[in-house]
N, C-alpha and C positions, 0 to 999 in steps of 0.2 A: 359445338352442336351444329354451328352453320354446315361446313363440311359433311355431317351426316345427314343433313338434308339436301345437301347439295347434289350427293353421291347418289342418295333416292331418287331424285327427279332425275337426274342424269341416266342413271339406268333404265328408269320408265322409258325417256324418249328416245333412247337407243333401243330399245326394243317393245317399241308400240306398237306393232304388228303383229307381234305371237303373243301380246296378252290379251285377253278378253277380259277386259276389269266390270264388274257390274257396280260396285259401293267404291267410288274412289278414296273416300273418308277414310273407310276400314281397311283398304289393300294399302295407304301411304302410313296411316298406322301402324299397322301391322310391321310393315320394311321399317319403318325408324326403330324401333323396339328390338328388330333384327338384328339390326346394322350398330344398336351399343348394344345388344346382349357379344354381337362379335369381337365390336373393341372390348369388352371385359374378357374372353375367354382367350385373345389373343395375348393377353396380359403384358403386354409389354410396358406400356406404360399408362397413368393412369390419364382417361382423356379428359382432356381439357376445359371439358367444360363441368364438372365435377365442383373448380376450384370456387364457382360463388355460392357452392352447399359447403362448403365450408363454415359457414358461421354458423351453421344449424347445429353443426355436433357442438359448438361452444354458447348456442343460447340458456344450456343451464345453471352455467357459470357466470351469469350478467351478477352486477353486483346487489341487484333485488331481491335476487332469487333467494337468500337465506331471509330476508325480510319476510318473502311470499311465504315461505317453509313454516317459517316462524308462526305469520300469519294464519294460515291454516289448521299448526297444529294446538292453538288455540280456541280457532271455532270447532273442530273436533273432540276439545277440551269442555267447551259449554256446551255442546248438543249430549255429550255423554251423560252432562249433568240432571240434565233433563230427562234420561230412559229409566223406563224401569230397571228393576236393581240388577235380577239374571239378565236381561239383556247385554245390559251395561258389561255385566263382568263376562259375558261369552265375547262379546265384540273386546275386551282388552283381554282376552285368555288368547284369543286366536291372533287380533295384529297387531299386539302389544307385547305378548308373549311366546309369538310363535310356535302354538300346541295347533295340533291337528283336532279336526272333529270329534276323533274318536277319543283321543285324549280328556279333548273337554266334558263331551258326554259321560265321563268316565269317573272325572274330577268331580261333577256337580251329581253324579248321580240320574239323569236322564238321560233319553232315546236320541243316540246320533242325529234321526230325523228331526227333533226339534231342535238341537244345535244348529242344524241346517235353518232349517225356519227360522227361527230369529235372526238369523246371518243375515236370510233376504229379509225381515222386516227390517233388521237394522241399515242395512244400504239403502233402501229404500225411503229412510226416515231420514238418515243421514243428507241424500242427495236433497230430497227437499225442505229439510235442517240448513244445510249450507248455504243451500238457493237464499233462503228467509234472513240469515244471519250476515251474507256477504250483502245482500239487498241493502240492511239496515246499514251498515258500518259506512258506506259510499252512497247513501245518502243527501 
């Protein structure tokens, strides 16, 4: 990464005469953003500084994470217990059972739009379900 900044400012004062920069911020922005969209389209090889995102693509596999998984789909498990009945069963028709809207509305006998509606009440109950429930447990 050092090298593409290097290369920016290197270019800058090599030719700081025919630039008129007003926002230096947003003109040395803009050049670094340039200069690895270049390295990626030049594809040769992948640049170097890449290699300490490397553990990002493996933070899902840390050895918690089926714990966290676990965990969640537990409080998922008591906030459901808690909704009313069609709610309940539209929120496990669609991400439990993978049916479409139109499906559900179809199954239960109601208006796609209230399938919809519920979906937002129930994310909305959920998010602040979860808030309440992870609150409690780490305590």
């Amino acid at each position: 990464m050092e090298e593409v900044v290097q290369d920016v400012f290197s270019d800058l004062w090599m030719k700081k005469e025919r630039k008129n920069i007003d926002n230096i911020y947003a003109y040395l922005l803009g050049a670094i953003r340039y200069q690895v969209y270049m390295l990626y389209k030049k594809g040769k090889t992948t640049p170097h500084f890449e290699a300490p995102l490397d553990h990002l693509l493996l933070s899902s596999m840390q050895a918690d994470s089926l714990f966290k998984e676990k965990e969640l789909k537990w409080c998922i498990s008591v906030w459901l217990a808690i909704q009313p009945v069609k709610r309940a069963a539209i929120f496990r028709m669609k991400y439990m059972d993978d049916r479409s809207t139109k499906e559900i509305s179809e199954v239960l006998n109601i208006s796609q739009k209230t399938v919809q509606n519920q979906l937002l009440h129930a994310f909305s109950d959920l998010r602040g379900g979860l808030n309440r429930i992870m609150a409690f447990l780490y305590l």
